[in-house]
C-alpha positions as CSV (number, residue, x, y, z in Angstrom):
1,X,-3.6,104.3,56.9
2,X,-7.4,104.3,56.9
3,X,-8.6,102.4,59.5
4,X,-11.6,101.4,57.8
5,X,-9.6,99.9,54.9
6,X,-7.0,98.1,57.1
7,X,-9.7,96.5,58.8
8,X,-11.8,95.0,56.0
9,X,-8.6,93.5,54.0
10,X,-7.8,91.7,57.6
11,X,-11.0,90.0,57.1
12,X,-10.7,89.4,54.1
13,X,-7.2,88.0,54.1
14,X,-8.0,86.1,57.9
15,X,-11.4,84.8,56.1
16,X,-9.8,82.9,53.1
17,X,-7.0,81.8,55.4
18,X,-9.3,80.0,58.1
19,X,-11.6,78.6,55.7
20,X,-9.7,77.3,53.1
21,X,-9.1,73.5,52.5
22,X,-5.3,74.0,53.0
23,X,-5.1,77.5,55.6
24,X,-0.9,76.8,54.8
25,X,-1.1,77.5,50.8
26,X,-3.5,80.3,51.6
27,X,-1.0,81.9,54.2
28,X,1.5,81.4,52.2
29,X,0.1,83.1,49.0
30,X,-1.0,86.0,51.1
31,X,2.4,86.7,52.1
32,X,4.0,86.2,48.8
33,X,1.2,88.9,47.9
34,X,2.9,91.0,50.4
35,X,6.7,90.3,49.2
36,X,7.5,89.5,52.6
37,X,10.0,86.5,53.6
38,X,9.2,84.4,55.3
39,X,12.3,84.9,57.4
40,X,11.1,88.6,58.3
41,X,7.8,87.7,58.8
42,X,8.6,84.8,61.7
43,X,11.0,87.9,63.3
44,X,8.3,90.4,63.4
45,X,6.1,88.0,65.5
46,X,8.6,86.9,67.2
47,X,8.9,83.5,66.6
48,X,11.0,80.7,64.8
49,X,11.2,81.2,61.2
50,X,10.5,77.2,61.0
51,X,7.2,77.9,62.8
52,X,6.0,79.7,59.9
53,X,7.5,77.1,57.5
54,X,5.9,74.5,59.1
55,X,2.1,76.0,58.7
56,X,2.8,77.2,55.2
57,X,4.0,73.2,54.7
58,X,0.9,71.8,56.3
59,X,3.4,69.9,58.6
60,X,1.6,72.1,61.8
61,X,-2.0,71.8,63.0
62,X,-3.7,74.7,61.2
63,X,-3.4,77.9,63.2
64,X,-6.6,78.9,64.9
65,X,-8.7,82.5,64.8
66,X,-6.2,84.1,67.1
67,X,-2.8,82.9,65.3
68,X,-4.4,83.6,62.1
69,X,-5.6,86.9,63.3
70,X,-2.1,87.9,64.3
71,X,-0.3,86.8,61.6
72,X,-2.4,88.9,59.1
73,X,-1.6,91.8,61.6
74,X,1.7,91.6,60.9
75,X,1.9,90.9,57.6
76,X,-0.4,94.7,57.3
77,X,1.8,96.1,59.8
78,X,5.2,95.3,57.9
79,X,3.5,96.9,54.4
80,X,2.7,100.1,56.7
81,X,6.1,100.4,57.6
82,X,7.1,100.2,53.9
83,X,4.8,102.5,52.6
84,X,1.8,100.2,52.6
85,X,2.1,99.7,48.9
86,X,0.0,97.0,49.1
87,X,-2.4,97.7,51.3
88,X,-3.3,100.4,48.5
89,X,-3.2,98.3,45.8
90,X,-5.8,95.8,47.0
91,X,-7.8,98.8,48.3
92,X,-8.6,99.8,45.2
93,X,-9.8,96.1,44.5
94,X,-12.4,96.6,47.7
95,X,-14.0,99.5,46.9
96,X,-13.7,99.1,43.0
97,X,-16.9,97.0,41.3
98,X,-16.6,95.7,38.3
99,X,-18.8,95.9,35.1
100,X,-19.9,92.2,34.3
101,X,-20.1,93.6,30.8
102,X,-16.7,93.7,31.1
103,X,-15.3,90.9,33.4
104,X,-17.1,88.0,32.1
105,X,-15.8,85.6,35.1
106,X,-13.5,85.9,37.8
107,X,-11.9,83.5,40.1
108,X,-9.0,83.2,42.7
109,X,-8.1,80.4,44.0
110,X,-6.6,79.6,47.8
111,X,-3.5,77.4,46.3
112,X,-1.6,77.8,43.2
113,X,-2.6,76.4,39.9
114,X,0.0,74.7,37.8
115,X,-0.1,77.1,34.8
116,X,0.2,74.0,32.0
117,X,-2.6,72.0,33.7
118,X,-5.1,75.3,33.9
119,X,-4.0,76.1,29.8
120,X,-4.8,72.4,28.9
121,X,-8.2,72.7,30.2
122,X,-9.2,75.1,27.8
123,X,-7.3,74.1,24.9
124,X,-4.7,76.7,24.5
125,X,-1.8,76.9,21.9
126,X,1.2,77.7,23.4
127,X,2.7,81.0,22.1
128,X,5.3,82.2,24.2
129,X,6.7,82.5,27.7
130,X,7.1,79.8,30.3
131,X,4.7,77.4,31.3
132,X,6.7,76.3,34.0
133,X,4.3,78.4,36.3
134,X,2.0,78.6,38.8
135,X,-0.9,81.1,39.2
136,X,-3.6,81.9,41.8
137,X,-6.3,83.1,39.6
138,X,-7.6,84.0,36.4
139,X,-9.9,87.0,34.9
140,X,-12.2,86.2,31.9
141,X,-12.3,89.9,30.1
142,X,-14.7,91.2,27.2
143,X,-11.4,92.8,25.2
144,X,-12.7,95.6,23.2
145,X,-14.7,96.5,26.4
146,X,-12.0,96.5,28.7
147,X,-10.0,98.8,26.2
148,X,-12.9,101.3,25.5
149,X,-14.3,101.6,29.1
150,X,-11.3,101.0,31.7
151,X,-9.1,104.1,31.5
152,X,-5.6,102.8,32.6
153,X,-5.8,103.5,36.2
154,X,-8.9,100.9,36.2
155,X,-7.2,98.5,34.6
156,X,-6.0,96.6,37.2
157,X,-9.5,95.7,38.1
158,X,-9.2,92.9,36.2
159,X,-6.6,91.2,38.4
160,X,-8.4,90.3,41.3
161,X,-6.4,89.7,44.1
162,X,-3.0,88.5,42.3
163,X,-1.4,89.4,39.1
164,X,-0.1,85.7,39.1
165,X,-3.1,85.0,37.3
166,X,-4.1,84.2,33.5
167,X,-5.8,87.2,31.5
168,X,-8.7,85.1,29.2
169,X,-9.2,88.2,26.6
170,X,-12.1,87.3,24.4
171,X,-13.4,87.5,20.8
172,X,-9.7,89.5,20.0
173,X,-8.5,89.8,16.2
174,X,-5.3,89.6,16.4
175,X,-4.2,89.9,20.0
176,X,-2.3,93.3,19.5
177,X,-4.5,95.7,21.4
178,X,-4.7,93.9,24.6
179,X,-1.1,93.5,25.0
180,X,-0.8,97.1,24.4
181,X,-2.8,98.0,26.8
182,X,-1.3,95.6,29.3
183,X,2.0,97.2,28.3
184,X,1.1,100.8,29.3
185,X,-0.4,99.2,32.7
186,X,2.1,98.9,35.4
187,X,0.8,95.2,36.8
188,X,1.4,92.4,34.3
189,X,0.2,89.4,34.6
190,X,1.6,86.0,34.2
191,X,-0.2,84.4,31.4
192,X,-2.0,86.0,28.7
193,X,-5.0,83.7,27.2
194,X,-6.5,85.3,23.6
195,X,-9.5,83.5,22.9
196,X,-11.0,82.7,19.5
197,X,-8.2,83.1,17.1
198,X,-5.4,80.6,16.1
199,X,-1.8,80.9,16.0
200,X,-1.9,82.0,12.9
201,X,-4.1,84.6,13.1
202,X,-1.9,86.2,16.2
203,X,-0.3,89.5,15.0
204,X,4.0,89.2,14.8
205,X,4.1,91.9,17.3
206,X,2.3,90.3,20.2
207,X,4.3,87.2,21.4
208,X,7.6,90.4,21.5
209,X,5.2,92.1,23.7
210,X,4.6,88.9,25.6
211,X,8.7,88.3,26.2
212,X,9.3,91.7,26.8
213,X,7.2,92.1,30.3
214,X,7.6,88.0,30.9
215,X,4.6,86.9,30.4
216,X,3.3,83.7,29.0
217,X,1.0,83.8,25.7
218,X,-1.2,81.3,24.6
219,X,-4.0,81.1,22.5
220,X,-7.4,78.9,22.4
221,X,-10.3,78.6,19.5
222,X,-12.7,77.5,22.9
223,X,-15.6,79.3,22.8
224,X,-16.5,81.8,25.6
225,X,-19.3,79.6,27.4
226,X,-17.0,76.9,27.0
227,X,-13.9,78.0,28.5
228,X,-16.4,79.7,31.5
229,X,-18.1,76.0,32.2
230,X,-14.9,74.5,32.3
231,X,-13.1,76.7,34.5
232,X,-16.0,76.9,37.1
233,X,-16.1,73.4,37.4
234,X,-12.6,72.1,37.3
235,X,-11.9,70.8,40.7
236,X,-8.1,70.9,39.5
């Protein structure tokens, strides 16, 4: 594993854990973005499982530096031992800048979102899917952009940090494109947002897509500017 790499995603990850308003949600959504239980992760450090419970919980003083240092450690060396899927996936994040031509706003947050509260903001319709969920991020993307310039292995740019995030495509016609694309990707997301149309005006094929890879559709007529001013300053 490049050393390099490792390195800056432990600052990254240790950064947003000891800064955050709530270092427990933020610890605990880094591991979930690791698949690792919380069970293994208390063995591999060697200590009770309710130790780690009790941080993620906020029922334990926030860990300091050094416990947050090791427990980032050990959540990298568990995804080296498996193949360090992860570790590669958010690599290509680091080194990968996006084209603001492209992804019109970006945001991940440090605790999860309720997924009903964040549509209602921005006046979606619901179309599909769940909204019985929670997400750590959303992606604000210039569809017919995206689709001509990202080739599918740069697709995933536009997840950030989490796929448990809501996709904003903008100015689409009928929604079908996007969703293809999506389709032939290998991430999905959890809620798909297609801006500027209306139920109506959303193509038969696209809410299929939607329940096919689980994913959560709405729609919202919100302008662009609008739905950008909103998000940034929702203190949700």
């Amino acid at each position: 594993m490049n050393a390099a790499l490792r390195s800056r995603l432990a600052e990254k990850m240790a950064g947003e854990i000891t800064l955050s308003e709530s270092p427990g949600e933020a610890l605990k959504k880094w591991r979930q973005l690791f698949n690792i239980p919380p069970g293994l992760l208390a063995e591999e450090m060697h200590v009770s499982p309710s130790v780690i419970s009790d941080y993620e919980g906020g029922r334990r003083k926030s860990p300091g530096t050094a416990v947050v240092g090791k427990i980032v450690d050990t959540i990298l060396s568990i995804d080296e031992a498996n193949g360090g899927r992860n570790i590669n996936k958010f690599a290509k994040i680091l080194y990968n800048d996006f084209d603001l031509d492209v992804i019109l706003d970006m945001h991940d947050y440090n605790a999860a979102i309720p997924l009903e509260r964040f549509c209602s903001a921005i006046g979606c319709h619901h179309l599909s899917g769940s909204t019985d969920q929670r997400i750590y991020g959303y992606t604000v993307v210039n569809s017919e952009k995206a689709i001509l310039q990202l080739s599918a292995s740069e697709f995933y740019r536009i997840y950030g940090w989490s796929t448990e995030r809501a996709l904003i495509f903008t100015n689409v016609s009928t929604g079908k494109s996007p969703m293809i694309a999506i389709r032939v990707t290998p991430f999905k997301p959890r809620c798909v947002i297609l801006q500027g149309i209306t139920p109506d005006e959303v193509h038969p094929l696209v809410p299929k897509l939607a329940e096919t890879d689980n994913i959560t559709l709405m729609c919202t007529e919100m302008d662009v500017d609008g739905i950008v001013e909103i998000l940034r300053e929702e203190k949700w």
